[in-house]
TIVO-2410 file (N, C-alpha, C; in nm, 3 decimals):
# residues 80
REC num residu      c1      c2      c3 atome chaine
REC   1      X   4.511   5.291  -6.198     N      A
REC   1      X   4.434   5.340  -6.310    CA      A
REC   1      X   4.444   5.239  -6.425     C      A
REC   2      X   4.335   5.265  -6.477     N      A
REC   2      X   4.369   5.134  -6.612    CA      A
REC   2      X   4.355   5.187  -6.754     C      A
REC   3      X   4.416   5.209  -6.801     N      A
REC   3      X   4.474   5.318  -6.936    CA      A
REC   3      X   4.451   5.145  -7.069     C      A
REC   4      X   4.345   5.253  -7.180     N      A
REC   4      X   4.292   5.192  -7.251    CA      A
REC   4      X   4.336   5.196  -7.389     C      A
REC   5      X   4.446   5.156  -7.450     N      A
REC   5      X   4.532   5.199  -7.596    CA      A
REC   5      X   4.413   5.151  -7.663     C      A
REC   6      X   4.473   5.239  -7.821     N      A
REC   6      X   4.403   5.255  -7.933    CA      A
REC   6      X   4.343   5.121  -7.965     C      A
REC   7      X   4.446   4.977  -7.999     N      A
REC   7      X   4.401   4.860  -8.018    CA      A
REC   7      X   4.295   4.811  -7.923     C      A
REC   8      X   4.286   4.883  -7.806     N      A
REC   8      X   4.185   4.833  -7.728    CA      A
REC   8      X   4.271   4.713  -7.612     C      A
REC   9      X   4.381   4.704  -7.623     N      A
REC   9      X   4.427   4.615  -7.461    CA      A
REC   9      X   4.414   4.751  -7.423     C      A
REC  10      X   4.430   4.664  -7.236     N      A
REC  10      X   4.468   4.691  -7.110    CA      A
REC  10      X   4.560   4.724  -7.058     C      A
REC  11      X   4.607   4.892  -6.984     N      A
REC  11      X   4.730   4.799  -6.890    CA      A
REC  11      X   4.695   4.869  -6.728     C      A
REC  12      X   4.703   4.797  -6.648     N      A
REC  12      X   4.695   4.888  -6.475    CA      A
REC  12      X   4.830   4.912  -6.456     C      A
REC  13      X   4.799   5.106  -6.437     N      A
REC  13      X   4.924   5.148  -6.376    CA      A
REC  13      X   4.942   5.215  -6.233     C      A
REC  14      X   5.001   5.247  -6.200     N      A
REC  14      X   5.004   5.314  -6.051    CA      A
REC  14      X   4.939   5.226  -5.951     C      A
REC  15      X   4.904   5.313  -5.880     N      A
REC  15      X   4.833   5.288  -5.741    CA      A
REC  15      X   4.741   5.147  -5.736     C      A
REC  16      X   4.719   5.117  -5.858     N      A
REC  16      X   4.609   4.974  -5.901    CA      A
REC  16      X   4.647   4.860  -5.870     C      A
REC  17      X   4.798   4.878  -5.916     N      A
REC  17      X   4.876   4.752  -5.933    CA      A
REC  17      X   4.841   4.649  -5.807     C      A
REC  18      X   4.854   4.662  -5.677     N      A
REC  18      X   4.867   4.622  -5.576    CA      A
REC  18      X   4.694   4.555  -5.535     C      A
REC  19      X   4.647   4.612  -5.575     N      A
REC  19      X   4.483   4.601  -5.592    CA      A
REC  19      X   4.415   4.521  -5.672     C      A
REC  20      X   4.463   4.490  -5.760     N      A
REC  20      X   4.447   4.406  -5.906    CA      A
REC  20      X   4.557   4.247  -5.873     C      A
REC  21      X   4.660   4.245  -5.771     N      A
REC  21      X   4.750   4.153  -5.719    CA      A
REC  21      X   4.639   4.101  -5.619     C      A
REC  22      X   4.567   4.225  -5.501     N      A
REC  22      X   4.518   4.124  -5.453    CA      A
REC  22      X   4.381   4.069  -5.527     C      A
REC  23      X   4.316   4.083  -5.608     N      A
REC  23      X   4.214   4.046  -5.692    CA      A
REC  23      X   4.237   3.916  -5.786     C      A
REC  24      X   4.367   3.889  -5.793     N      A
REC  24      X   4.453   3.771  -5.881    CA      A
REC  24      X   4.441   3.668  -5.727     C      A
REC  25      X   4.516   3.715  -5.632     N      A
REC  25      X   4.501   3.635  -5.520    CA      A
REC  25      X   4.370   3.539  -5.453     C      A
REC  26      X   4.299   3.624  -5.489     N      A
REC  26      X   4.104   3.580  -5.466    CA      A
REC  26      X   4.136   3.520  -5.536     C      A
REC  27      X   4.116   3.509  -5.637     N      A
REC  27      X   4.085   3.401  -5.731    CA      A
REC  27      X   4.162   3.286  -5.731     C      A
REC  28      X   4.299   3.306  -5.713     N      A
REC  28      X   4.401   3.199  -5.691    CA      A
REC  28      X   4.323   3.107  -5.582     C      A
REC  29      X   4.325   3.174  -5.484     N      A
REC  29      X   4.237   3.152  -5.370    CA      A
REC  29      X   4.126   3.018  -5.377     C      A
REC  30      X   3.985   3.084  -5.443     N      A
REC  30      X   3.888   3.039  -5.499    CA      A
REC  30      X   3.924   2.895  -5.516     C      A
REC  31      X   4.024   2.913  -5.666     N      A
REC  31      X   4.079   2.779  -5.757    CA      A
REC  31      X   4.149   2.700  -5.607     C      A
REC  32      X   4.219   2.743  -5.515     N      A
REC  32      X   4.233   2.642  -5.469    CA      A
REC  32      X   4.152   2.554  -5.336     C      A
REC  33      X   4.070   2.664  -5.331     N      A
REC  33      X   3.960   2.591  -5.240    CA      A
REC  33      X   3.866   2.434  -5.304     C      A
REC  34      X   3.864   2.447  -5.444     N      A
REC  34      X   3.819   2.370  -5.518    CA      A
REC  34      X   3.922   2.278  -5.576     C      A
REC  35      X   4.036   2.275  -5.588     N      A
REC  35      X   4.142   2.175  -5.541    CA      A
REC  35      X   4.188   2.213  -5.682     C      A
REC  36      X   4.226   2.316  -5.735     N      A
REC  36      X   4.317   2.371  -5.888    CA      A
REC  36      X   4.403   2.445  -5.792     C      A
REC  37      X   4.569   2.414  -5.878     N      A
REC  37      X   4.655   2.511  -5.822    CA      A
REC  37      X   4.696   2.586  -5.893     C      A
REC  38      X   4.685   2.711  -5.892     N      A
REC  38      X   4.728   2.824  -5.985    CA      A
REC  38      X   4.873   2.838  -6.039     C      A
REC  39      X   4.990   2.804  -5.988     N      A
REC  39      X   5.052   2.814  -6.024    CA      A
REC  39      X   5.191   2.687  -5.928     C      A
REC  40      X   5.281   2.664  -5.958     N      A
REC  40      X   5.341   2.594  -5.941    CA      A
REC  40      X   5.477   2.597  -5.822     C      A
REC  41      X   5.472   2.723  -5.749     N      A
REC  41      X   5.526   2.779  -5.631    CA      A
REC  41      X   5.426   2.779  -5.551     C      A
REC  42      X   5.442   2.908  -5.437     N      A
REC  42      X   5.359   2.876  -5.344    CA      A
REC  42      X   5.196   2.936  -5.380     C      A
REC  43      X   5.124   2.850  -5.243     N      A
REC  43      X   4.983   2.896  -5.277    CA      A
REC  43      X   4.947   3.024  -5.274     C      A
REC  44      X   4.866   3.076  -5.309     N      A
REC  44      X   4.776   3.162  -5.288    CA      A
REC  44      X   4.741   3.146  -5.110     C      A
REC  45      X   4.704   3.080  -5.072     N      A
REC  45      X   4.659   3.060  -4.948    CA      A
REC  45      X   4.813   3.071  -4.831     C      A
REC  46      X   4.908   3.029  -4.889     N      A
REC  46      X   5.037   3.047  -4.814    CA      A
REC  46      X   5.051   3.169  -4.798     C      A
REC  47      X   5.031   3.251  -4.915     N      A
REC  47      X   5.048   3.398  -4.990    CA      A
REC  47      X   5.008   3.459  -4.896     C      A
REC  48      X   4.863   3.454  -4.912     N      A
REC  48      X   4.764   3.559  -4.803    CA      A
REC  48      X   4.818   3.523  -4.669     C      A
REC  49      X   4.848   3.393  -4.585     N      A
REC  49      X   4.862   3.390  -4.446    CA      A
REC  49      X   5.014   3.482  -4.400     C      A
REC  50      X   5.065   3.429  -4.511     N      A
REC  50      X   5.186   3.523  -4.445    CA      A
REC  50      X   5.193   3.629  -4.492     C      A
REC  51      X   5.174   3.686  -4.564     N      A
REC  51      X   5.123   3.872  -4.588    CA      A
REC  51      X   5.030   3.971  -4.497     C      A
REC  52      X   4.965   3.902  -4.492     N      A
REC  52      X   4.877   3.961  -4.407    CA      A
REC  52      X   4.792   3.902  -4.251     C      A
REC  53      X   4.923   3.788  -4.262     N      A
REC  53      X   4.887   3.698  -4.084    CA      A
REC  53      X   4.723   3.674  -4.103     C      A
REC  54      X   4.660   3.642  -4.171     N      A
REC  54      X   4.500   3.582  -4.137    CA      A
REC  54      X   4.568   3.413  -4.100     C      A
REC  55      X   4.467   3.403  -4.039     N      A
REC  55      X   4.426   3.233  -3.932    CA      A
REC  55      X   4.315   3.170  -3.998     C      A
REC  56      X   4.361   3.069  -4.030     N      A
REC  56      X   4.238   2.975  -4.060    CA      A
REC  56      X   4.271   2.884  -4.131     C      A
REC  57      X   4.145   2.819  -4.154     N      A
REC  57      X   4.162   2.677  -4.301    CA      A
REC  57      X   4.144   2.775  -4.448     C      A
REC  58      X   4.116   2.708  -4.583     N      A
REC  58      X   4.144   2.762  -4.659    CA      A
REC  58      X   4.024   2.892  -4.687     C      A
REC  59      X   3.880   2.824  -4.643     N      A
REC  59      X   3.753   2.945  -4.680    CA      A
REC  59      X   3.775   3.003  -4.552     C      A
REC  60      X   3.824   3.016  -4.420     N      A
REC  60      X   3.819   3.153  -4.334    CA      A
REC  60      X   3.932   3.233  -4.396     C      A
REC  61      X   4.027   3.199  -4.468     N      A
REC  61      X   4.153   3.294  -4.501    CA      A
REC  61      X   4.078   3.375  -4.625     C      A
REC  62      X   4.010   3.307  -4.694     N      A
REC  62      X   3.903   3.381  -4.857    CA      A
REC  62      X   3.822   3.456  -4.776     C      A
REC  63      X   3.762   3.458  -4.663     N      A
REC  63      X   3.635   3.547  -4.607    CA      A
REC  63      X   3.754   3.660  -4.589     C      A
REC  64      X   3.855   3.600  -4.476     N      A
REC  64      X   3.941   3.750  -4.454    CA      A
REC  64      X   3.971   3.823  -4.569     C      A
REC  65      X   4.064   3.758  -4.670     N      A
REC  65      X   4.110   3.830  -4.755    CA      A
REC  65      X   3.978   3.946  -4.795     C      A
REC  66      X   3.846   3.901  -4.917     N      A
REC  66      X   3.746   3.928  -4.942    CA      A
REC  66      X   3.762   4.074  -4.883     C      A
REC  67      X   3.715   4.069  -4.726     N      A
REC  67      X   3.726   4.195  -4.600    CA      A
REC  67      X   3.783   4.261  -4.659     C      A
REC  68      X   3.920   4.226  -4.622     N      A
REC  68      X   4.048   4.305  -4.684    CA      A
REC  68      X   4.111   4.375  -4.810     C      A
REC  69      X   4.024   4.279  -4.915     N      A
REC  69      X   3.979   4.388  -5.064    CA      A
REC  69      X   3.883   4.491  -5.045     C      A
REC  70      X   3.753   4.443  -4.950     N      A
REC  70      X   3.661   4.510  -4.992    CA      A
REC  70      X   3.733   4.671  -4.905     C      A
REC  71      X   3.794   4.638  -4.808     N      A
REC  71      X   3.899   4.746  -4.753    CA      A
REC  71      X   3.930   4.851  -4.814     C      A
REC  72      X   4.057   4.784  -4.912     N      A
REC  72      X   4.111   4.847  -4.984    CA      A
REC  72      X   4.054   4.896  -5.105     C      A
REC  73      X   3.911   4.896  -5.161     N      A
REC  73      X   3.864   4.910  -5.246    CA      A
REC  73      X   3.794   5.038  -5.201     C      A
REC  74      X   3.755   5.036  -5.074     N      A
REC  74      X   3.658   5.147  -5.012    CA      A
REC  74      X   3.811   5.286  -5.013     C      A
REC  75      X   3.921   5.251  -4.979     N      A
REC  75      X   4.076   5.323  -4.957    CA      A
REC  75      X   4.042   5.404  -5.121     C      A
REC  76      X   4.046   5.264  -5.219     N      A
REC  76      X   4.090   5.345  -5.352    CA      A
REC  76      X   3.966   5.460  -5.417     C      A
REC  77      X   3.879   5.428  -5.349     N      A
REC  77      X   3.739   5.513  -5.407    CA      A
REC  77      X   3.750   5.628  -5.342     C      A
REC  78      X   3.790   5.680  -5.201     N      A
REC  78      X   3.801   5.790  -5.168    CA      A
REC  78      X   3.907   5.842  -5.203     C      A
REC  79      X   4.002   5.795  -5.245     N      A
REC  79      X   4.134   5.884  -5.318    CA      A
REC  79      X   4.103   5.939  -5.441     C      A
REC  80      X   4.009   5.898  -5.498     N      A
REC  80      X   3.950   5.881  -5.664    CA      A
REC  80      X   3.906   6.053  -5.685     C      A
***
């Protein structure tokens, strides 16, 4: 859920969290298909293969993942 204070930030709580991680991951993703590294440990692309065992070079692991949000996105709408 994403709970909207008076000042107007953001914060995701509950059930989101994990959902909004993998949505950071896409994008990590993205940036490194185009040769930016998000952060200075491991990839995004390391991330996804060993979390969730997808096979491939860097855009078949972004198609899987993608799947695999759009997954879990279809999961969070029927709980809703």
């Amino acid at each position: 859920m994403i709970e909207v204070n008076a000042g107007g930030s953001m914060m995701i709580t509950g059930e989101h969290i994990p959902f909004y991680r993998l949505l950071v991951m896409r994008q990590g993703l993205q940036l490194e298909i185009k040769g930016i590294r998000m952060s200075r440990g491991r990839t995004c692309y390391a991330m996804a293969k060993s979390e969730f065992g997808f096979k491939g070079n860097r855009e078949k692991v972004l198609a899987q993942l993608e799947d695999y949000i759009a997954d879990q996105r279809d999961t969070l709408n029927e709980e809703v």
